[in-house]
C-alpha positions in Angstrom: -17.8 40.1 9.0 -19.7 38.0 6.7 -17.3 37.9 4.3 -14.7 36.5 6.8 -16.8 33.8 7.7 -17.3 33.2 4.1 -13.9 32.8 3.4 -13.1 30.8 6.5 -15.7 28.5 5.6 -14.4 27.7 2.4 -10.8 27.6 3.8 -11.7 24.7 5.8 -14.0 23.2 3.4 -10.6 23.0 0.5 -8.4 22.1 3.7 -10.6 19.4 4.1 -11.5 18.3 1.0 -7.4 18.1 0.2 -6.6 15.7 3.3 -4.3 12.9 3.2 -5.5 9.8 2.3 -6.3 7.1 5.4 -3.4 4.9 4.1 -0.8 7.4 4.1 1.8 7.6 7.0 0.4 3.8 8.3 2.7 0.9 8.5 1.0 -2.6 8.0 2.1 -6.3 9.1 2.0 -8.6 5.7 0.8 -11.6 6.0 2.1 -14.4 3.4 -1.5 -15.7 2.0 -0.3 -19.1 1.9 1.6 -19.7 4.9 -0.3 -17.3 7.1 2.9 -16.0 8.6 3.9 -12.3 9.5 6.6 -11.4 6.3 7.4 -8.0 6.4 6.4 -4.2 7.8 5.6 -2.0 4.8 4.6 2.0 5.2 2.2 3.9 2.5 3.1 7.3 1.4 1.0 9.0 -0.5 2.8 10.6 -3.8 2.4 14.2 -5.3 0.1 13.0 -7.8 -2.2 11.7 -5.3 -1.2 7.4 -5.4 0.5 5.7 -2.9 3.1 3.5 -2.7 4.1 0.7 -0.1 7.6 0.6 0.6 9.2 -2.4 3.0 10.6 -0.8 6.3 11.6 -4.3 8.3 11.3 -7.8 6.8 9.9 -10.4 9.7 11.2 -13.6 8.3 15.1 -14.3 9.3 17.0 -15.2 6.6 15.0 -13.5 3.9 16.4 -9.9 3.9 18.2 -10.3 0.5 15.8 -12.9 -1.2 15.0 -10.1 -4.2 17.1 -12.1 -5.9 14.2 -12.5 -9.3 13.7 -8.6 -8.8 14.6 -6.6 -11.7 16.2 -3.4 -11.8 18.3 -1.5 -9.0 16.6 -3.8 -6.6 17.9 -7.1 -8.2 19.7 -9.2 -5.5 19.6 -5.9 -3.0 17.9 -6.3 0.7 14.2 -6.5 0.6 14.2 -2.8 3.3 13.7 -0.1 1.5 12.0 -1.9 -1.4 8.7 -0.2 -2.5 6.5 -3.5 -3.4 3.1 -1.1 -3.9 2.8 1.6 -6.6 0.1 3.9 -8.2 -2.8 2.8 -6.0 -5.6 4.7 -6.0 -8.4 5.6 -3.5 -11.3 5.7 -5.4 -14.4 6.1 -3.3 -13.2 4.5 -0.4 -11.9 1.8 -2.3 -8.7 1.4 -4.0 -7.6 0.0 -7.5 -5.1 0.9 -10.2 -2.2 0.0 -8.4 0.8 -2.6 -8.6 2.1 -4.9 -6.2 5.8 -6.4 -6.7 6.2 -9.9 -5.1 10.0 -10.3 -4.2 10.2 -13.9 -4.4 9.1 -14.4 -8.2 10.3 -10.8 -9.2 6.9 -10.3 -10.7 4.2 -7.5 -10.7 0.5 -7.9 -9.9 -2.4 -5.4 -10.8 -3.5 -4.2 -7.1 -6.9 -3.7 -5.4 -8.2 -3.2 -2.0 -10.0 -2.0 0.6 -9.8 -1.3 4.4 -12.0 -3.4 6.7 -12.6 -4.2 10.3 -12.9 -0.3 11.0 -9.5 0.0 9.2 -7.3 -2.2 11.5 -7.4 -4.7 8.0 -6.7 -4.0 4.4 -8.1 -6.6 2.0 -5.7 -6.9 -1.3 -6.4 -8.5 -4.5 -3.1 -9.1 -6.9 -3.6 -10.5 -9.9 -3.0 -10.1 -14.0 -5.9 -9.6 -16.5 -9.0 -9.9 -14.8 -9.2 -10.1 -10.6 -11.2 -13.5 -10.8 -7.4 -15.2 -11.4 -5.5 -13.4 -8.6 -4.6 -14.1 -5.2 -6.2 -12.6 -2.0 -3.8 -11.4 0.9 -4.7 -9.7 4.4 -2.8 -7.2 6.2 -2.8 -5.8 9.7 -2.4 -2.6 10.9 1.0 -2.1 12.7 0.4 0.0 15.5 
């Protein structure tokens, strides 16, 4: 009997130290960090090798559903649904860094870190190239 409880315990101990990450499976509102408008719904998933990525389910702002016209790639002049704008984050310690963030209307890529705040109904993202003191700060709200 011991050694079922044993083996139980460490069952649920791997189960749980192999859970999906908070960001996985939620869909978040962006939030244009200069014009304080609602842009776009985007959903994380996490990948197999343990990142996630942030792809656009419903763009907010008529008229801009095919504005990746300075995208590169497949995406290039496409509609903005379906893009995937985040890649490669990382959580690391309840933080997360490492990633990329794509923004459609220069076609450019940003190095991407975050973190979830007001008891994760807010995620706090830094883009920016180099070093995160010359980046640009956006807020985004949970979709519920």
């Amino acid at each position: 009997m011991k050694k079922i409880t044993t083996a139980l315990g460490l069952l649920s101990f791997m189960a749980f130290s192999y859970a999906a990450d908070p960001l996985n499976g939620t869909v978040w509102k962006t939030i244009d960090d200069k014009t304080k408008e609602p842009k776009a719904l985007v959903k994380f998933t996490e990948q197999k090798n343990g990142t996630l990525s942030a792809t656009i389910q419903t763009v907010l702002t008529k008229g801009e559903e095919n504005a990746c016209t300075k995208c590169e790639g497949p995406y290039k002049g496409k509609s903005l649904k379906g893009l995937t704008i985040v890649r490669d984050l990382k959580n690391v310690g309840g933080k997360y860094e490492g990633g990329t963030i794509l923004d459609p209307k220069t076609g450019k890529s940003y190095s991407l870190k975050g973190q979830l705040a007001s008891n994760g109904q807010k995620l706090e993202l830094r883009g920016y190239i180099g070093v995160a003191a010359l980046g640009r700060n956006q807020t985004w709200i949970r979709d519920n």
